[in-house]
Biopython code that builds the backbone (N, CA, C, O; Angstrom):
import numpy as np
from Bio.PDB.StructureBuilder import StructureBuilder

atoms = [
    (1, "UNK", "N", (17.704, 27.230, 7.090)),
    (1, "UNK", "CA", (16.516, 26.858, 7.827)),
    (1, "UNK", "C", (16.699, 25.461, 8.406)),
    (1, "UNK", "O", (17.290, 24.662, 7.680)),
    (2, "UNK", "N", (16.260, 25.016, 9.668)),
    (2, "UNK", "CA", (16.396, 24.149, 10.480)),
    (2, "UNK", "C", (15.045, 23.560, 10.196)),
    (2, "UNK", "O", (13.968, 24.136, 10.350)),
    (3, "UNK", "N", (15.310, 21.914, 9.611)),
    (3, "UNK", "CA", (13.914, 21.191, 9.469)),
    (3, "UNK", "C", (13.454, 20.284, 10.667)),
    (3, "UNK", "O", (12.555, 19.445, 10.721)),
    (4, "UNK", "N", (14.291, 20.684, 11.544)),
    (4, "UNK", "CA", (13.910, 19.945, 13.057)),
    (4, "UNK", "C", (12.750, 20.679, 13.547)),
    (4, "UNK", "O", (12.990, 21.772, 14.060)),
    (5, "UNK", "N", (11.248, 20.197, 13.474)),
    (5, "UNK", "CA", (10.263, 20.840, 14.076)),
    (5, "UNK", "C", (10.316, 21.099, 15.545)),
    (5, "UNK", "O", (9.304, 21.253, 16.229)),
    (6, "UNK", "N", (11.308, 21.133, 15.916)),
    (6, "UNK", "CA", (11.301, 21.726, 17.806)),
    (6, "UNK", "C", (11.570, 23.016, 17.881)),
    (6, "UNK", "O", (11.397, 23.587, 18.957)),
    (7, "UNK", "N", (11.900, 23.509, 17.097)),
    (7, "UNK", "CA", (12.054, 25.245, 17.092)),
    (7, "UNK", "C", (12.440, 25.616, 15.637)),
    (7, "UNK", "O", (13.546, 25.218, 15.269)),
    (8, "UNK", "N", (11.703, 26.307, 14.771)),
    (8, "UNK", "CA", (12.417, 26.792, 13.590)),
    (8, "UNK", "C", (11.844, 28.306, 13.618)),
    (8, "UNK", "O", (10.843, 28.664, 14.237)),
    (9, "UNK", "N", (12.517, 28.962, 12.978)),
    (9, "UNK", "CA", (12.263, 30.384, 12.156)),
    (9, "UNK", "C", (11.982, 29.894, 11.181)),
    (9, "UNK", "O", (12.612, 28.931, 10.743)),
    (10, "UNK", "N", (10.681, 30.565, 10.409)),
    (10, "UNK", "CA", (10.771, 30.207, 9.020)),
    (10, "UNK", "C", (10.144, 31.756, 8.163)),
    (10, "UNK", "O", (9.404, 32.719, 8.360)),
    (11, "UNK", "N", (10.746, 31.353, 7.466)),
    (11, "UNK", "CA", (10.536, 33.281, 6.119)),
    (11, "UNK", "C", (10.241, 33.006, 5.338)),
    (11, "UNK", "O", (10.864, 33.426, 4.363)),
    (12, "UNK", "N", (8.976, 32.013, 5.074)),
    (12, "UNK", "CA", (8.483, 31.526, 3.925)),
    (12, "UNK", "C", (7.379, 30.473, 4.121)),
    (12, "UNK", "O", (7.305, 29.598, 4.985)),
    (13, "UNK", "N", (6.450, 30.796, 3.010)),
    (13, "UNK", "CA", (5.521, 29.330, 3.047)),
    (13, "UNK", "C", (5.932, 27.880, 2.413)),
    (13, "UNK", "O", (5.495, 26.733, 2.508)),
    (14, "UNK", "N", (7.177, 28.633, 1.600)),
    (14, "UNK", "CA", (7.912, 26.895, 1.318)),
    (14, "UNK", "C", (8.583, 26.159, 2.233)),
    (14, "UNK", "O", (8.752, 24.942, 2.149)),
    (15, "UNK", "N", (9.098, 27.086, 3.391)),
    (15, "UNK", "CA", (9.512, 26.054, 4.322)),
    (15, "UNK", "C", (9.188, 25.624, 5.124)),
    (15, "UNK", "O", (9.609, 24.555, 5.567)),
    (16, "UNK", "N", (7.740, 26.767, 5.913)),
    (16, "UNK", "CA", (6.812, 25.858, 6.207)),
    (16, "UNK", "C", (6.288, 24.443, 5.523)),
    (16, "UNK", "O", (6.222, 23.263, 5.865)),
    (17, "UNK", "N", (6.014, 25.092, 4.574)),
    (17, "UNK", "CA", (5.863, 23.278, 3.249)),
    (17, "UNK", "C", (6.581, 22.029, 3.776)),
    (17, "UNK", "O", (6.196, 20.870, 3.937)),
    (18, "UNK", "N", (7.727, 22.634, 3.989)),
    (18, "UNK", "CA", (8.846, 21.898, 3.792)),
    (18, "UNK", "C", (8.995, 20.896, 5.309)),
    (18, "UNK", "O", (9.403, 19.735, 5.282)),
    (19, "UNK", "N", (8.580, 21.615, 6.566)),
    (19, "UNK", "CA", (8.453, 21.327, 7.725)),
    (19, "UNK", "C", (7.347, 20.241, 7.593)),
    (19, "UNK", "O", (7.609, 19.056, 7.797)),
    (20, "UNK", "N", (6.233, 20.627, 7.283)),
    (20, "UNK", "CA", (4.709, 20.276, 7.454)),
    (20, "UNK", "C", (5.406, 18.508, 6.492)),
    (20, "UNK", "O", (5.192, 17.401, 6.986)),
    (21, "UNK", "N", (6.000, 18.655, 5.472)),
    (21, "UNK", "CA", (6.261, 17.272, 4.551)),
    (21, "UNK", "C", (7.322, 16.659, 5.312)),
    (21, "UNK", "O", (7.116, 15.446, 5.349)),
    (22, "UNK", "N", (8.347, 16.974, 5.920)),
    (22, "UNK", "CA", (9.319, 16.036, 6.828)),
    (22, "UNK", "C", (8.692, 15.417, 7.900)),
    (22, "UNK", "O", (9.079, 14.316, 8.290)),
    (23, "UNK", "N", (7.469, 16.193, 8.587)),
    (23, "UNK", "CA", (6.825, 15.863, 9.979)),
    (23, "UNK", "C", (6.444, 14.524, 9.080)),
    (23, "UNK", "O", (7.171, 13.551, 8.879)),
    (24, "UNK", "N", (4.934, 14.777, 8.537)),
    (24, "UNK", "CA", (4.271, 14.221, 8.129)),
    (24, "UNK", "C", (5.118, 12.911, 7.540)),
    (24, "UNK", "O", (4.350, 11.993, 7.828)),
    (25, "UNK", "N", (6.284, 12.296, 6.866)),
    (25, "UNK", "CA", (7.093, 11.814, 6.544)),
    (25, "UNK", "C", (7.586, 10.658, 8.121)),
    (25, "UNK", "O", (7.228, 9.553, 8.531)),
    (26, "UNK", "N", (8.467, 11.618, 8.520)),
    (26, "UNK", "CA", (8.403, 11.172, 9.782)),
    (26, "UNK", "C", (7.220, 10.368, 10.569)),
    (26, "UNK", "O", (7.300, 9.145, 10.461)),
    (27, "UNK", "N", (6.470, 10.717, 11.104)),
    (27, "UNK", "CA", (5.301, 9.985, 11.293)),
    (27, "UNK", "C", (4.587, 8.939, 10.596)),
    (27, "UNK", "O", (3.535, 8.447, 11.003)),
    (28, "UNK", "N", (5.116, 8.652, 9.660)),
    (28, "UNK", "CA", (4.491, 7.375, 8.284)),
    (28, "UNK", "C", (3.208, 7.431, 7.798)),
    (28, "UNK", "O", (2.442, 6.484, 7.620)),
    (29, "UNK", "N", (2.973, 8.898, 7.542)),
    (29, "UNK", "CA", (1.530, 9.123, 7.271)),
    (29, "UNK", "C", (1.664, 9.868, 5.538)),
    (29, "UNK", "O", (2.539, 10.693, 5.275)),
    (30, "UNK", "N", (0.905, 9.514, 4.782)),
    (30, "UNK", "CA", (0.729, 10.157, 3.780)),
    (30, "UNK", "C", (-0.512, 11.406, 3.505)),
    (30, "UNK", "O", (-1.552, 11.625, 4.126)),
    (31, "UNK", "N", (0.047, 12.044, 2.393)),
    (31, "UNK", "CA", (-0.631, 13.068, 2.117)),
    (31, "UNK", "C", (-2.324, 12.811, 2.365)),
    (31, "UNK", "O", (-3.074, 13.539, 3.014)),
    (32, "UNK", "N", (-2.709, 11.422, 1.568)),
    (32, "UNK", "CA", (-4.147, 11.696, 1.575)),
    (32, "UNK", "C", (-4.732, 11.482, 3.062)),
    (32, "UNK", "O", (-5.828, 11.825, 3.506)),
    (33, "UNK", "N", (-3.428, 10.659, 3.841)),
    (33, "UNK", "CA", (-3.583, 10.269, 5.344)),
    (33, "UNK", "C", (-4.255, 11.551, 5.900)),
    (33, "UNK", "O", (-5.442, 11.518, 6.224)),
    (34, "UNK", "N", (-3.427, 12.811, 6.028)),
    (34, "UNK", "CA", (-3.295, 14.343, 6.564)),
    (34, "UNK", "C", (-4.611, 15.013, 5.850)),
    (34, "UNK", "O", (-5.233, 15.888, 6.454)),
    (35, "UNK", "N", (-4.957, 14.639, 4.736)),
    (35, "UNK", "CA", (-6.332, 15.337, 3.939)),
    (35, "UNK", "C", (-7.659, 14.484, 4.509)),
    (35, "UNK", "O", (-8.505, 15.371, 4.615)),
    (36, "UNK", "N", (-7.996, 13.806, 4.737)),
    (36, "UNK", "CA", (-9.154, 13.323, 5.765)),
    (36, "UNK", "C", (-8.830, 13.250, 6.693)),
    (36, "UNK", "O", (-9.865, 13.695, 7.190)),
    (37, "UNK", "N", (-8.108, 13.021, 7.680)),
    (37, "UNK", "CA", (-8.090, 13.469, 9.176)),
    (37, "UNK", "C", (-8.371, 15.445, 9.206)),
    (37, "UNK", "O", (-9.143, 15.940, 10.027)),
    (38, "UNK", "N", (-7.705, 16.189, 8.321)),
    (38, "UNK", "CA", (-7.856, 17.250, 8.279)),
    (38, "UNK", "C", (-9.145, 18.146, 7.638)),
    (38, "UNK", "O", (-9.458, 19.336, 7.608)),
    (39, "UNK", "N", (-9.689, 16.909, 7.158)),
    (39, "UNK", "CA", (-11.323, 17.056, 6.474)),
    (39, "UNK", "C", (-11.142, 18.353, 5.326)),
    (39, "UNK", "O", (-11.970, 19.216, 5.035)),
    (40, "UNK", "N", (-9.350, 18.095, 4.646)),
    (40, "UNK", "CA", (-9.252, 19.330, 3.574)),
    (40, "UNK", "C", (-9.011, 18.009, 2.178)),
    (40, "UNK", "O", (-9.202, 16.793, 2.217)),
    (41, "UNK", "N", (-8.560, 18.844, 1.125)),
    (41, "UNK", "CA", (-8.317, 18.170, 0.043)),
    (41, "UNK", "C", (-7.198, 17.403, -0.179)),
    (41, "UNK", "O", (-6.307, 18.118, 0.282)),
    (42, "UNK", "N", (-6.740, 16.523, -0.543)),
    (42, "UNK", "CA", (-5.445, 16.150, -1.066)),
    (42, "UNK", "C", (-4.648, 17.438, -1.276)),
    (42, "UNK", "O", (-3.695, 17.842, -0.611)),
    (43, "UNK", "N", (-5.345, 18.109, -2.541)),
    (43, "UNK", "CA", (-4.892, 19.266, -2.961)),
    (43, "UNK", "C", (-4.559, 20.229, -2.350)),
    (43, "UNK", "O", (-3.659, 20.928, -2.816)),
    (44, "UNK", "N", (-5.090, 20.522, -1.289)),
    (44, "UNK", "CA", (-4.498, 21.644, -0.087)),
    (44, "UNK", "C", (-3.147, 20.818, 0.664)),
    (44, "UNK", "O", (-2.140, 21.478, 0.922)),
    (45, "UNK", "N", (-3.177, 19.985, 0.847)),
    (45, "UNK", "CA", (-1.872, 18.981, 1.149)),
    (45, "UNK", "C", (-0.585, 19.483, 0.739)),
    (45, "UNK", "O", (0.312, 20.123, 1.287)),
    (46, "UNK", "N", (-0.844, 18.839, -0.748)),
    (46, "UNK", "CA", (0.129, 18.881, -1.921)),
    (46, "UNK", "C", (0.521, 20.128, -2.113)),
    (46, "UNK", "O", (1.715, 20.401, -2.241)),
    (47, "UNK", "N", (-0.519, 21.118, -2.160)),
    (47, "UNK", "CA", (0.180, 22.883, -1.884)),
    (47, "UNK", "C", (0.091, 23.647, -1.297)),
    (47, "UNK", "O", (-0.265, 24.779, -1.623)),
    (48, "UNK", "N", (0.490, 23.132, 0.115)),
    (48, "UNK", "CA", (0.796, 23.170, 1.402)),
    (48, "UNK", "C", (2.436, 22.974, 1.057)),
    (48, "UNK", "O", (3.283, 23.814, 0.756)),
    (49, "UNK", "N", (2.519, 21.660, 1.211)),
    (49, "UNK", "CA", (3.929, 20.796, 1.414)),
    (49, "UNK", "C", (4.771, 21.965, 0.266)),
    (49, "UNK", "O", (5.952, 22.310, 0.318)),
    (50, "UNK", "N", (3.829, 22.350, -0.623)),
    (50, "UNK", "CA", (5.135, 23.018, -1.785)),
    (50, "UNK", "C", (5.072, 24.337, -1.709)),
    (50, "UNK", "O", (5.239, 24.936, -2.771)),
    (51, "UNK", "N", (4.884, 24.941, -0.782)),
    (51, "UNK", "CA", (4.775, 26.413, 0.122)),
    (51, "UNK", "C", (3.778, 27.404, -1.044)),
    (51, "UNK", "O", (4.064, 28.567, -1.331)),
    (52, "UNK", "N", (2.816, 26.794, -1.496)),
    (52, "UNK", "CA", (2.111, 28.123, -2.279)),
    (52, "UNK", "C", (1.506, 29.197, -1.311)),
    (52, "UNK", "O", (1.017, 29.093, -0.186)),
    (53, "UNK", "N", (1.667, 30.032, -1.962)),
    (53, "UNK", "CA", (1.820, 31.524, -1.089)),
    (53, "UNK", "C", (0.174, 32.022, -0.844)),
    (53, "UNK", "O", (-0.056, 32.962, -0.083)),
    (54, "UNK", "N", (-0.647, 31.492, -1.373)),
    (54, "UNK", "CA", (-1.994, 31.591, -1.189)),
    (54, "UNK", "C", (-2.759, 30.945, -0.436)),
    (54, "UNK", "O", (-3.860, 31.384, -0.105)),
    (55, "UNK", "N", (-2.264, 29.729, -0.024)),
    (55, "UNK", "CA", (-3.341, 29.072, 0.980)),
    (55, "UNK", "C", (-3.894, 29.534, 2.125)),
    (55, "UNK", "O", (-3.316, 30.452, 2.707)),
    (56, "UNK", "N", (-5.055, 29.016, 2.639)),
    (56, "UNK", "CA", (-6.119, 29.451, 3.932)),
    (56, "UNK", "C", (-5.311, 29.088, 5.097)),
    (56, "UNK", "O", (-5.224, 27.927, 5.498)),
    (57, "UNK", "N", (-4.516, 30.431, 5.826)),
    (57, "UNK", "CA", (-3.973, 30.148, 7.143)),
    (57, "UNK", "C", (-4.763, 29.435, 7.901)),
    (57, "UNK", "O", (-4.019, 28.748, 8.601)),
    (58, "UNK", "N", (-6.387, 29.107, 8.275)),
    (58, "UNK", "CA", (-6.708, 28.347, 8.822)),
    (58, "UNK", "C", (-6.372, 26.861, 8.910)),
    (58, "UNK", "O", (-5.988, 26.021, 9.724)),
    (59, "UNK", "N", (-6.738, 26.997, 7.585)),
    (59, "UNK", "CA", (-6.846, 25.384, 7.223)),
    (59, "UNK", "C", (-5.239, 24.947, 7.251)),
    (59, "UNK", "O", (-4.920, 23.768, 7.096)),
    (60, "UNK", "N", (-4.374, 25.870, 7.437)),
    (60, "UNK", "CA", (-2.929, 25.332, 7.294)),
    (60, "UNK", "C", (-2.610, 25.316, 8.490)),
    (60, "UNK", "O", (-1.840, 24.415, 8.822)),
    (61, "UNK", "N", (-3.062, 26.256, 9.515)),
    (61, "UNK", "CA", (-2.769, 25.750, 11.007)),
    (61, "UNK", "C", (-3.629, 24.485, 11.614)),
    (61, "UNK", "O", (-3.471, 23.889, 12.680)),
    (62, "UNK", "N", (-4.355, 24.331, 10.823)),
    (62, "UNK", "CA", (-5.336, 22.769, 11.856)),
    (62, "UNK", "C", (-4.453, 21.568, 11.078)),
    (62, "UNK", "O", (-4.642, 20.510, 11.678)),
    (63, "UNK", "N", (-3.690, 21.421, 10.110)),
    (63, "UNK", "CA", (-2.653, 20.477, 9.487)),
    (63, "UNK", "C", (-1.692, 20.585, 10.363)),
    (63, "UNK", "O", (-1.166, 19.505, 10.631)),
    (64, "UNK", "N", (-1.098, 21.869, 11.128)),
    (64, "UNK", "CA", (0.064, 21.837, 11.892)),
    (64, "UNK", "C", (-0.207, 21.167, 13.241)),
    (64, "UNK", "O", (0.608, 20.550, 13.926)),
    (65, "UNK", "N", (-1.778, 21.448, 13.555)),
    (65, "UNK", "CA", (-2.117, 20.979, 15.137)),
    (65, "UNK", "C", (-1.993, 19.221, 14.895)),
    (65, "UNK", "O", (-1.507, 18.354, 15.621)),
    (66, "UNK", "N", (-2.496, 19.161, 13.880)),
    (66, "UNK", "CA", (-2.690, 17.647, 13.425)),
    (66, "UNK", "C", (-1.578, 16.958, 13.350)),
    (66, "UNK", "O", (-1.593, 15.785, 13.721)),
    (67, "UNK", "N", (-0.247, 17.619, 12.797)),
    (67, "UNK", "CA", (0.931, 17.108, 13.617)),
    (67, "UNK", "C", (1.539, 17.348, 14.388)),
    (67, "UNK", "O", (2.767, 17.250, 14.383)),
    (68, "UNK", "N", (0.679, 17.830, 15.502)),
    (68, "UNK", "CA", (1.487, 18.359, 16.873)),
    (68, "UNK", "C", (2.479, 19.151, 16.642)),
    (68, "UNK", "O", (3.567, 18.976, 17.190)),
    (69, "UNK", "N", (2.227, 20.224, 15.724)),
    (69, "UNK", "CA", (3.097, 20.911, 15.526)),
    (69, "UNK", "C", (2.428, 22.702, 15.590)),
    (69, "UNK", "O", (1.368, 23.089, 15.099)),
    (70, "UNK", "N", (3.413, 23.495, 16.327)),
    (70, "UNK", "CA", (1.898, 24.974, 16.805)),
    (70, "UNK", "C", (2.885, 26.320, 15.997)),
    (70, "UNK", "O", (4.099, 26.221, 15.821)),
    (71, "UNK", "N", (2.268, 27.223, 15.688)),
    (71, "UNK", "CA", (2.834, 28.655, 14.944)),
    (71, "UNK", "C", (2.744, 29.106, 16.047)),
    (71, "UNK", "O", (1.688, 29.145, 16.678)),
    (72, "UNK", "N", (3.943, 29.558, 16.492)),
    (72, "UNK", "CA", (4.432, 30.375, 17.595)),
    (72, "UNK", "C", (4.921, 32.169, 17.140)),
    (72, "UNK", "O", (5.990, 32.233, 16.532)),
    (73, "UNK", "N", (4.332, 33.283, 17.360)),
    (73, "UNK", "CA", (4.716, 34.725, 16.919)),
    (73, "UNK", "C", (5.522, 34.877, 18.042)),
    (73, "UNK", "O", (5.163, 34.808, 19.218)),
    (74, "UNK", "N", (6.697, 35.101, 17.578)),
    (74, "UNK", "CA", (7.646, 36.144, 18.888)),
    (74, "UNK", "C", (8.277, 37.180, 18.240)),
    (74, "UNK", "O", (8.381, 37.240, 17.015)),
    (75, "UNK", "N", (8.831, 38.245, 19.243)),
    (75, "UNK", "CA", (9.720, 39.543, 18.079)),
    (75, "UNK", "C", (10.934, 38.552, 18.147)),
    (75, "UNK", "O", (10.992, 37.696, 19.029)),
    (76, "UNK", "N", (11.866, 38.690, 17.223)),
    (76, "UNK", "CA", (12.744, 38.562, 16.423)),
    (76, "UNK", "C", (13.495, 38.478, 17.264)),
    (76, "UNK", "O", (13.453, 37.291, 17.588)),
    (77, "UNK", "N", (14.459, 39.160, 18.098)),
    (77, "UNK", "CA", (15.420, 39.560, 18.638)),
    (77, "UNK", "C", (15.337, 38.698, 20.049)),
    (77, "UNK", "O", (16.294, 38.516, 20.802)),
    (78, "UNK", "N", (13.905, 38.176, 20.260)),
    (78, "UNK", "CA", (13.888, 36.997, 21.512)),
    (78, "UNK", "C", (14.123, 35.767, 21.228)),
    (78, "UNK", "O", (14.329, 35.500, 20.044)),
    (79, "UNK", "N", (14.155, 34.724, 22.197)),
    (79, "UNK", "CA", (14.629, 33.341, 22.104)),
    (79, "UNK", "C", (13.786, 32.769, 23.338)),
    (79, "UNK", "O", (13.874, 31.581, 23.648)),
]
sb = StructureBuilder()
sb.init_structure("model")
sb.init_model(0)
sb.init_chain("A")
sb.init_seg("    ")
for serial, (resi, resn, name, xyz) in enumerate(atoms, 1):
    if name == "N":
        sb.init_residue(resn, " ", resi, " ")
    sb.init_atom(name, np.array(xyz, "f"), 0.0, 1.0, " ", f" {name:<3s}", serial, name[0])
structure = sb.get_structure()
Protein backbone atom coordinates (compact mmCIF):
# COMPACT_ATOMS: atom_id res chain seq x y z
CA UNK A 1 0.00 0.00 0.00
CA UNK A 2 1.15 3.45 -1.09
CA UNK A 3 0.93 6.09 1.90
CA UNK A 4 1.24 8.95 -0.59
CA UNK A 5 -2.35 10.43 -0.37
CA UNK A 6 -2.43 11.38 -4.22
CA UNK A 7 -3.74 8.13 -5.31
CA UNK A 8 -3.94 4.95 -3.16
CA UNK A 9 -5.95 1.65 -3.33
CA UNK A 10 -6.72 0.71 -0.07
CA UNK A 11 -8.34 -2.98 1.22
CA UNK A 12 -8.76 -2.03 4.54
CA UNK A 13 -9.82 0.34 7.30
CA UNK A 14 -6.29 0.13 8.76
CA UNK A 15 -4.85 1.68 5.97
CA UNK A 16 -7.14 4.01 5.54
CA UNK A 17 -6.11 4.66 9.39
CA UNK A 18 -2.96 4.67 8.32
CA UNK A 19 -3.39 7.39 5.43
CA UNK A 20 -5.81 9.61 7.53
CA UNK A 21 -2.51 9.52 10.53
CA UNK A 22 0.43 10.34 7.93
CA UNK A 23 -1.85 13.25 6.35
CA UNK A 24 -2.78 14.53 9.54
CA UNK A 25 1.06 14.18 10.70
CA UNK A 26 2.13 15.84 7.75
CA UNK A 27 0.12 18.86 8.18
CA UNK A 28 1.28 19.44 12.03
CA UNK A 29 -2.01 18.91 13.34
CA UNK A 30 -2.86 16.60 16.14
CA UNK A 31 -5.44 14.19 16.91
CA UNK A 32 -7.46 16.39 19.28
CA UNK A 33 -6.61 19.23 16.49
CA UNK A 34 -8.84 16.84 13.75
CA UNK A 35 -11.58 16.00 16.73
CA UNK A 36 -12.93 19.66 17.11
CA UNK A 37 -12.53 20.95 13.80
CA UNK A 38 -14.40 17.64 12.96
CA UNK A 39 -16.90 18.29 15.89
CA UNK A 40 -16.19 14.18 16.59
CA UNK A 41 -14.38 12.69 19.62
CA UNK A 42 -10.76 12.30 20.22
CA UNK A 43 -11.88 8.79 20.34
CA UNK A 44 -13.24 8.48 16.86
CA UNK A 45 -9.72 9.94 15.86
CA UNK A 46 -7.69 7.47 17.67
CA UNK A 47 -9.94 4.59 16.03
CA UNK A 48 -9.97 5.91 12.95
CA UNK A 49 -6.07 6.28 12.65
CA UNK A 50 -6.00 2.42 13.96
CA UNK A 51 -8.44 1.17 11.17
CA UNK A 52 -11.31 -0.22 13.53
CA UNK A 53 -13.62 -1.90 11.31
CA UNK A 54 -16.75 -0.36 12.86
CA UNK A 55 -16.65 3.21 12.58
CA UNK A 56 -19.46 5.75 11.07
CA UNK A 57 -18.47 6.07 7.29
CA UNK A 58 -19.86 9.46 7.67
CA UNK A 59 -18.10 10.78 10.23
CA UNK A 60 -14.89 9.17 8.66
CA UNK A 61 -15.41 10.82 5.34
CA UNK A 62 -15.89 14.54 6.82
CA UNK A 63 -12.14 13.74 8.65
CA UNK A 64 -10.97 12.90 5.05
CA UNK A 65 -12.62 16.23 3.54
CA UNK A 66 -10.99 17.94 6.51
CA UNK A 67 -7.76 16.88 5.14
CA UNK A 68 -8.39 17.51 1.73
CA UNK A 69 -8.38 14.25 1.21
CA UNK A 70 -11.82 12.54 -0.99
CA UNK A 71 -12.95 8.47 -1.27
CA UNK A 72 -12.93 7.99 -4.78
CA UNK A 73 -15.10 4.37 -6.05
CA UNK A 74 -13.75 3.16 -9.39
CA UNK A 75 -13.91 -0.62 -10.88
CA UNK A 76 -10.71 -2.12 -10.30
CA UNK A 77 -9.35 -2.78 -13.58
CA UNK A 78 -9.45 1.29 -14.35
CA UNK A 79 -6.83 3.93 -13.69
Amino acid sequence: MNLNPTESAITSVEELGKIVLATRKSQGLTQADIAGLSNSGNRFIVDLEKGKPTLQMQKALEVLALLGLELVVRPKDSK
